[in-house]
N, C-alpha and C positions, 0 to 999 in steps of 0.2 A: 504494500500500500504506500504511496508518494503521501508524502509529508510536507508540508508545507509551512511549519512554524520553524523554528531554531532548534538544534539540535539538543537533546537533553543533557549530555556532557557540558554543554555553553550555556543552558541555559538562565544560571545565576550572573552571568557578567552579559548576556546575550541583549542588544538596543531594544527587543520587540518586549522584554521584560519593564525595564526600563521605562520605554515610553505609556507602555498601559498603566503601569500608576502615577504617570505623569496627568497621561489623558483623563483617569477617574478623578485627579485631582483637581486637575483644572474644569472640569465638566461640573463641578458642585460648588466653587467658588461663587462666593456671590448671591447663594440661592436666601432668601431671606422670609420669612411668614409671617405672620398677623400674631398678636401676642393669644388672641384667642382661635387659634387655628391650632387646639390641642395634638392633635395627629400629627401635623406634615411636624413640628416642634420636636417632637418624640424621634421620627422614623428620622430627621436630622441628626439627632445628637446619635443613636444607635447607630446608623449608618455610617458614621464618620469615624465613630470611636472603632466600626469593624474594618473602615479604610487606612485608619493611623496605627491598627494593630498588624494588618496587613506587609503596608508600609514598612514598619520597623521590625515586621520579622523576615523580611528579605533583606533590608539590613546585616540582620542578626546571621541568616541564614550565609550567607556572604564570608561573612568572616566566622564560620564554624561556631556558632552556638548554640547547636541544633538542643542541647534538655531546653533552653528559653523559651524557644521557637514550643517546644512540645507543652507547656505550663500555657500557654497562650491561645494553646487550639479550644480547648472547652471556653474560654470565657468569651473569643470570638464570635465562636460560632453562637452560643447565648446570646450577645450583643444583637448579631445577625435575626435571630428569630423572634425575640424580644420586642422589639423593632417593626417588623412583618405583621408580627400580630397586631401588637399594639394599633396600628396603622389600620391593617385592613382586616379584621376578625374583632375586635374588642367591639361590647355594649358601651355605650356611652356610661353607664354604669361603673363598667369593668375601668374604665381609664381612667373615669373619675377616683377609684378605690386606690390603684397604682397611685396617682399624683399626690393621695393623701396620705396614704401608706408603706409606700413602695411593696406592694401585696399583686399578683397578679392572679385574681381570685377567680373561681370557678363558676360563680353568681352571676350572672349572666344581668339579674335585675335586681331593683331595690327590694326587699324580702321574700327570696327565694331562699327555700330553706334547701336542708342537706348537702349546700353544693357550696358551704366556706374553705374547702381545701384548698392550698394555692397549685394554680395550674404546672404538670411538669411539664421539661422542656420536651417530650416525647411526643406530648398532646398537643404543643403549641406549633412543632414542627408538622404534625398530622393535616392539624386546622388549618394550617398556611398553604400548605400541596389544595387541600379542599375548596379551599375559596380560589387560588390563584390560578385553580383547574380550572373553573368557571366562566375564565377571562382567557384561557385558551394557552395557556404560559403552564409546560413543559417543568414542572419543579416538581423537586427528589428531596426536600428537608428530611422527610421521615426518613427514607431509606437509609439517610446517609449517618440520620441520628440511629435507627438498628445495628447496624452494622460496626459503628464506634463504638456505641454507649457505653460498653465497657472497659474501654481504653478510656474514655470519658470521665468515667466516676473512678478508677485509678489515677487520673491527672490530677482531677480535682481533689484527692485524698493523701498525695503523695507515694503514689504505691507502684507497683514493680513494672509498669508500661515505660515508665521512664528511667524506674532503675534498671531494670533488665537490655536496657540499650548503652546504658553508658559507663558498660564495664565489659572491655573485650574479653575474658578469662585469666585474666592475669593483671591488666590497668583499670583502671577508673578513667574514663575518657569525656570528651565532651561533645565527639564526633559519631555521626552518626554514620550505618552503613550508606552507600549512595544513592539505592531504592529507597530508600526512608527521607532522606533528603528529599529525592526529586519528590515523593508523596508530599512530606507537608510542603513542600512550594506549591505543589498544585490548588492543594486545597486552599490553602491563602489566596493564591490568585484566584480563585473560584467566588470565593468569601468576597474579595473584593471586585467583583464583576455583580455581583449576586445584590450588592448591598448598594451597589451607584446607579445601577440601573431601578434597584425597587426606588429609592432616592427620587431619581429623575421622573420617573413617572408617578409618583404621589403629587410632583411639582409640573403634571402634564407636559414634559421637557422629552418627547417620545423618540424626536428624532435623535435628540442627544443619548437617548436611551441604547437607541439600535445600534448606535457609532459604536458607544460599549461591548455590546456584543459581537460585531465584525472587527473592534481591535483584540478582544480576549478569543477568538476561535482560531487562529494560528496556536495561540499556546496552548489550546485544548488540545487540537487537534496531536500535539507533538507528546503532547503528557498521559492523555485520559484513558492508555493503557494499560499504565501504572497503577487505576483503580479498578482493575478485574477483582470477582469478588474472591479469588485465593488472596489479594495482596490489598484489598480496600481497609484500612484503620489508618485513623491520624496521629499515632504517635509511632 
């Protein structure tokens, strides 16, 4: 199969790397909302925080700090979904209870009973594939939260997804194998294609939306074999 992006050995010094979070950065400059325009408010500050995390783990990634890179993916992706819901799945209810409490509740409405749990990120990734089906947009949150979830809740615990990488049998390292590398690049790059483009079109900015995605499908196209499901987990 002809490839058309940059080669995965180049990929971390490679200009198409480079210029996509140049391009998601410069495509959200500037974007500005109404102080009562709860939503686009929200799906701003998530989506920037999932671009500047992005950002600084190709950085990171660049100069070998692959455990950082790996502490970074749960809270990301969280960011990421957080964000989506908040946006486009929450009761005016539900947003309201967030801004009051930082709670992202199961209540759908003002006294609805049995449903005070706060939502996991499992259901929020569910709910987001659900509605964003509807709109005809091709999204895998849940699958991609299945498939981690457990490397997930070991990131987030401190536990052996990230110890188990960074000790070759003999050192303590901080380098990871170079599948695992080219993996969490992707997934960052993904995360930040994922998060400019929900961004821009909360801000009806469609066409700037699409540029997104014709600057991120070169680097799809060169990486996204590296998530077959024998090799798919983010740490």
């Amino acid at each position: 199969m002809t490839r058309n992006g940059p080669h995965p050995d180049s990929v971390f010094t490679a200009i198409e790397v480079d210029n996509f979070i140049k391009i998601c950065s410069n495509s959200v400059e500037g974007l500005q909302a109404n102080s009562t325009d709860k939503r686009k408010i929200l799906i701003m500050q998530f989506s920037l925080r999932v671009l500047y995390n992005a950002k600084a783990s190709m950085f990171l990634i660049g100069n070998n700090d692959n455990g950082t890179v790996s502490c970074l993916m749960r809270s990301t992706f969280e960011f990421l979904c957080r964000g989506l819901w908040l946006n486009c799945c929450a009761t005016d209810h539900q947003l309201n209870i967030f801004l009051k409490k930082d709670f992202l509740t199961q209540q759908k409405e003002v006294g609805e009973e049995g449903k005070t749990r706060e939502m996991k990120l499992g259901n929020l990734a569910k709910e987001i594939d659900e509605k964003l089906a509807e709109n005809g947009f091709p999204v895998e949150l849940h699958y991609l939260f299945e498939i981690n979830k457990k490397d997930f809740n070991s990131l987030t615990h401190g536990g052996l997804a990230l110890l188990n990488k960074t000790f070759d049998g003999r050192n303590v390292t901080n380098s990871f194998h170079r599948l695992d590398v080219l993996r969490q690049s992707y997934f960052q790059l993904l995360m930040a294609a994922y998060a400019t483009t929900s961004l821009l079109s909360a801000f009806e900015k469609y066409d700037e939306a699409e540029h997104i995605v014709e600057a991120f499908n070169p680097i799809n196209e060169t990486l996204v074999d590296l998530i077959a499901p024998e090799n798919q987990v983010l740490a």
